[in-house]
N, CA, C and O atoms as a CHARMM CRD file, in Angstrom:
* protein
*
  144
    1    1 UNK  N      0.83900  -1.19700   0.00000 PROA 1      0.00000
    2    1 UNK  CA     0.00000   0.00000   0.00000 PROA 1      0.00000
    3    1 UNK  C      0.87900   1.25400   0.00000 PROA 1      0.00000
    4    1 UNK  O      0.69500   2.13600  -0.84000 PROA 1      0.00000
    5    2 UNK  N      1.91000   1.34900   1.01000 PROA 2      0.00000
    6    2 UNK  CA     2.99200   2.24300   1.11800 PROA 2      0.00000
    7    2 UNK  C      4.52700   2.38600   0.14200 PROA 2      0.00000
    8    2 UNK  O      5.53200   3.08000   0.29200 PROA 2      0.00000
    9    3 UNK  N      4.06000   1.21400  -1.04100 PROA 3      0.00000
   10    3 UNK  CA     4.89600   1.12000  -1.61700 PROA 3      0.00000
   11    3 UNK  C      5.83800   2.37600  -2.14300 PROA 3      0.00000
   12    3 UNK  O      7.06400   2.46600  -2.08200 PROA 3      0.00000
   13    4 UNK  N      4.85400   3.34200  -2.69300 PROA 4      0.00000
   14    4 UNK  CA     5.79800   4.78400  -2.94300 PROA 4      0.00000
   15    4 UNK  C      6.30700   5.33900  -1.92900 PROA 4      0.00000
   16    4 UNK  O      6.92500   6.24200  -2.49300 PROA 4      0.00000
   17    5 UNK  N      6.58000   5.51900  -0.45000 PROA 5      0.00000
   18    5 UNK  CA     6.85900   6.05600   0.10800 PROA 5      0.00000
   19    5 UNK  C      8.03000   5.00600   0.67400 PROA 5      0.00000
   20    5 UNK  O      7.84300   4.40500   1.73200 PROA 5      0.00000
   21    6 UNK  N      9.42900   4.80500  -0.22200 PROA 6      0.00000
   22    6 UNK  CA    10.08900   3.85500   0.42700 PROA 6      0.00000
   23    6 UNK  C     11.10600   4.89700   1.56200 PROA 6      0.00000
   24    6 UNK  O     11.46900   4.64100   2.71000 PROA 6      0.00000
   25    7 UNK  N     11.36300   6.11600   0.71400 PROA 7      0.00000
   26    7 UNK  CA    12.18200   6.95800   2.05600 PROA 7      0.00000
   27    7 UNK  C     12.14500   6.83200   3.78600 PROA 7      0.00000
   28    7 UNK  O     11.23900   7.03200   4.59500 PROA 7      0.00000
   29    8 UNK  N     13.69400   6.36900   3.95200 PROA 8      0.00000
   30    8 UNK  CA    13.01900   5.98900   5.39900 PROA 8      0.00000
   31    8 UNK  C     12.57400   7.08200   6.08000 PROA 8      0.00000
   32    8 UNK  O     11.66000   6.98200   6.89800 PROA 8      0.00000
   33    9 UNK  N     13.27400   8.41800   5.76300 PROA 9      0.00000
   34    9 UNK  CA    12.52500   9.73300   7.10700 PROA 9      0.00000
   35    9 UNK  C     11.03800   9.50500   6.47200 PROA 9      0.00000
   36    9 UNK  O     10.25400   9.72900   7.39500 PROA 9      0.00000
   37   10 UNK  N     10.48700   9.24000   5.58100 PROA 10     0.00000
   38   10 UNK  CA     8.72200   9.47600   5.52300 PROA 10     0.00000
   39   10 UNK  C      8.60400   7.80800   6.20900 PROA 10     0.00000
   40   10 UNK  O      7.96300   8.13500   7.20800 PROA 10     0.00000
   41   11 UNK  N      8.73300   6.66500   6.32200 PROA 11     0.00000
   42   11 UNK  CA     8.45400   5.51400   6.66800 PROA 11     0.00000
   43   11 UNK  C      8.62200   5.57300   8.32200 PROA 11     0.00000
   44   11 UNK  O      7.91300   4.93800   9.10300 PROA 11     0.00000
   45   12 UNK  N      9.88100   6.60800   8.75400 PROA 12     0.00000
   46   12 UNK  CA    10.06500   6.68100  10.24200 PROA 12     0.00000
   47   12 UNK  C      8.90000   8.07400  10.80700 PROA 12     0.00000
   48   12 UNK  O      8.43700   8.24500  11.93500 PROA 12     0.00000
   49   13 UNK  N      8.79800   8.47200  10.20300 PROA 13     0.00000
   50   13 UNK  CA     7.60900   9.58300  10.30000 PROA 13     0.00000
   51   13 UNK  C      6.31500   8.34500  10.76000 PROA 13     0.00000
   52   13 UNK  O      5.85000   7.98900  11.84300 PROA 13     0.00000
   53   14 UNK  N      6.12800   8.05800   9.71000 PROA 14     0.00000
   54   14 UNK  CA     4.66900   6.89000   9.78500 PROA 14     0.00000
   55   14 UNK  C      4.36800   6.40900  11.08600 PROA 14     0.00000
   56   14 UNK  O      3.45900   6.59600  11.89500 PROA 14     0.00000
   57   15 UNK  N      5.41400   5.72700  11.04300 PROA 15     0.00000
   58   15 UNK  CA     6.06900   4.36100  12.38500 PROA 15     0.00000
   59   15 UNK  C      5.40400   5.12200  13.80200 PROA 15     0.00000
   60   15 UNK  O      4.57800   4.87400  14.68100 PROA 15     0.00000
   61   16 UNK  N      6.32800   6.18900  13.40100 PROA 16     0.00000
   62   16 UNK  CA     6.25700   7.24700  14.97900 PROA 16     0.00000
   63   16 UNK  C      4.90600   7.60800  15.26800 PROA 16     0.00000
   64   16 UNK  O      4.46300   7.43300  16.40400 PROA 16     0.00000
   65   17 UNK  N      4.03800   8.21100  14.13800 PROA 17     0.00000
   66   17 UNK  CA     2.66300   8.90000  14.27300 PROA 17     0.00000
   67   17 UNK  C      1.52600   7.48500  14.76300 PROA 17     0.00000
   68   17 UNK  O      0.67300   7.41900  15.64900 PROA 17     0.00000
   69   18 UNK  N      2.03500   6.39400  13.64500 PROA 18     0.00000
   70   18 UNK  CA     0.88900   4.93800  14.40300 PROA 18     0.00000
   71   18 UNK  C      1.44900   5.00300  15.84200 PROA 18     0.00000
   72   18 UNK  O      0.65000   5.12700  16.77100 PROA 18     0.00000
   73   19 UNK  N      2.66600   4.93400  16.06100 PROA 19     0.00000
   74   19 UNK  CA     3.20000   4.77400  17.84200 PROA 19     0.00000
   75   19 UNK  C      2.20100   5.96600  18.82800 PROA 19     0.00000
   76   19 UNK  O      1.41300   5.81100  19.76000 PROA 19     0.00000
   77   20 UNK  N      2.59700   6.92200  18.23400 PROA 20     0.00000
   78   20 UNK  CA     1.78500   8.03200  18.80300 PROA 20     0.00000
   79   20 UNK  C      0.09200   7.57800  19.31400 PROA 20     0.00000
   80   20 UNK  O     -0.49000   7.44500  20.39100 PROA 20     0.00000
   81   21 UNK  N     -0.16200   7.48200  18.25300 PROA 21     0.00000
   82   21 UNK  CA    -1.78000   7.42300  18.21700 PROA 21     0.00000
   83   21 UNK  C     -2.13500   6.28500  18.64400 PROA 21     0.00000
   84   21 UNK  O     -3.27800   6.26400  19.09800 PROA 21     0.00000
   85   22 UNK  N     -1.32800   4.91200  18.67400 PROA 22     0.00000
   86   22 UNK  CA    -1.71100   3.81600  19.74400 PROA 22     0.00000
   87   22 UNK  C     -1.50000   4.02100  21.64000 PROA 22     0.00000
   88   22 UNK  O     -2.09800   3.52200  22.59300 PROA 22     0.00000
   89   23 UNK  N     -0.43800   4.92800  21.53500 PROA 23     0.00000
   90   23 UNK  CA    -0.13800   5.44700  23.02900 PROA 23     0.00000
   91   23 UNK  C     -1.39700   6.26500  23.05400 PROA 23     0.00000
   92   23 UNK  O     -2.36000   5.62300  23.47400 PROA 23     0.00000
   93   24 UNK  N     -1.58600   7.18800  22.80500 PROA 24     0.00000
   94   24 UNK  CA    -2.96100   7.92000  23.09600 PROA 24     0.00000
   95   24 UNK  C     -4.45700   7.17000  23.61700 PROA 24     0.00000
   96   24 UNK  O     -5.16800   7.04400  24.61400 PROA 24     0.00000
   97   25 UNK  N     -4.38000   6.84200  22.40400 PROA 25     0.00000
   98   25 UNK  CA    -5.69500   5.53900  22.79500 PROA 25     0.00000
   99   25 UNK  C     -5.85300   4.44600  23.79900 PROA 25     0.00000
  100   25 UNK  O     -6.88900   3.87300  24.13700 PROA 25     0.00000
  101   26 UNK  N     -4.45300   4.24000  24.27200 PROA 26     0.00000
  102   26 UNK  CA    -4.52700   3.22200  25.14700 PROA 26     0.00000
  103   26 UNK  C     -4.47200   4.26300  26.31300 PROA 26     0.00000
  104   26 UNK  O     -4.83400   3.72700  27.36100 PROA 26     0.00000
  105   27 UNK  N     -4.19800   5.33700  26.43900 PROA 27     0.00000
  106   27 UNK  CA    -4.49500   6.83000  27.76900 PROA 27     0.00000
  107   27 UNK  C     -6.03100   6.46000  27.61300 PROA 27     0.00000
  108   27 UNK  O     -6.60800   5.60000  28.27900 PROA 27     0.00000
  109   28 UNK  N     -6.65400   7.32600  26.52900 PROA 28     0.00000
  110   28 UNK  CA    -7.89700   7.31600  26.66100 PROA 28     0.00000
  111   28 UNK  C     -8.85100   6.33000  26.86500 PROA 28     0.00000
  112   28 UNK  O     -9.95100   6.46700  27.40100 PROA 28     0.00000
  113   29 UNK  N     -8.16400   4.93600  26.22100 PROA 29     0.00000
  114   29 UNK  CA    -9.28700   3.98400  27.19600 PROA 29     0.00000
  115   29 UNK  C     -8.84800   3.78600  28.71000 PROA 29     0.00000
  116   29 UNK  O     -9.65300   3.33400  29.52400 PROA 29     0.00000
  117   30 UNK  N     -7.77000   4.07700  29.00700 PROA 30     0.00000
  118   30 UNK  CA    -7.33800   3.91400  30.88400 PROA 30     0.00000
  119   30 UNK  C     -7.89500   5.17400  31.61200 PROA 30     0.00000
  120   30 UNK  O     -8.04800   5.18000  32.83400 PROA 30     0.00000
  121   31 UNK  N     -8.19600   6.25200  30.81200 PROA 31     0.00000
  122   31 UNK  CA    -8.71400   6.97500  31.70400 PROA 31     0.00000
  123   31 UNK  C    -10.23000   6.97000  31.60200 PROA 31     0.00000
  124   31 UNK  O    -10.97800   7.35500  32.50100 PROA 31     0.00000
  125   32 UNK  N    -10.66700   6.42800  30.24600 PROA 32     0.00000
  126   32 UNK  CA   -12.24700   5.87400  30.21500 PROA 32     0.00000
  127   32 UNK  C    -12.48500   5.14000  31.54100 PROA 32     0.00000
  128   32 UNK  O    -13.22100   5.50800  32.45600 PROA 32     0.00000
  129   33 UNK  N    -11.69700   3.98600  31.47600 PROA 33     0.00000
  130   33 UNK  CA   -12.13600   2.51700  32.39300 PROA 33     0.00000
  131   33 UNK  C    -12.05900   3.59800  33.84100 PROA 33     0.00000
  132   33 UNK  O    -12.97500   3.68200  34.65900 PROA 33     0.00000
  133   34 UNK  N    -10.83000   4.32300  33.91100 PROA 34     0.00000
  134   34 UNK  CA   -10.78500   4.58600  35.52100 PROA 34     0.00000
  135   34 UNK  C    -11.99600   5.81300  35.60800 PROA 34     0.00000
  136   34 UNK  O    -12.28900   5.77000  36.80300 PROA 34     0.00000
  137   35 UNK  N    -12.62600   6.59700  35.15200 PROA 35     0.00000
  138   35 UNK  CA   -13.63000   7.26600  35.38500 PROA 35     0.00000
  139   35 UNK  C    -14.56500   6.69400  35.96100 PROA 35     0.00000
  140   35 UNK  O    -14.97600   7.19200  37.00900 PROA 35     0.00000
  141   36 UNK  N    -15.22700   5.37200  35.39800 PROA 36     0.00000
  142   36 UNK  CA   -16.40100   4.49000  35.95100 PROA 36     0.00000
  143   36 UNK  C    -16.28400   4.36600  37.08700 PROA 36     0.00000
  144   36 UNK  O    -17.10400   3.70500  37.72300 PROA 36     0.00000
């Protein structure tokens, strides 16, 4: 799918932003669960 984008600074960009946005989400469901 990412085939055109073989440059690693755009592939290490990627990497980092999915990392990002899985750390986030796993905040927001821990602070979901601990609200209840």
């Amino acid at each position: 799918m990412y085939e055109t984008t073989t440059s690693p600074r755009i592939r290490e960009g990627i990497q980092r932003a999915h990392k990002e946005r899985a750390q986030a989400l796993r905040n927001a469901v821990r602070w979901f669960t601990r609200r209840r």
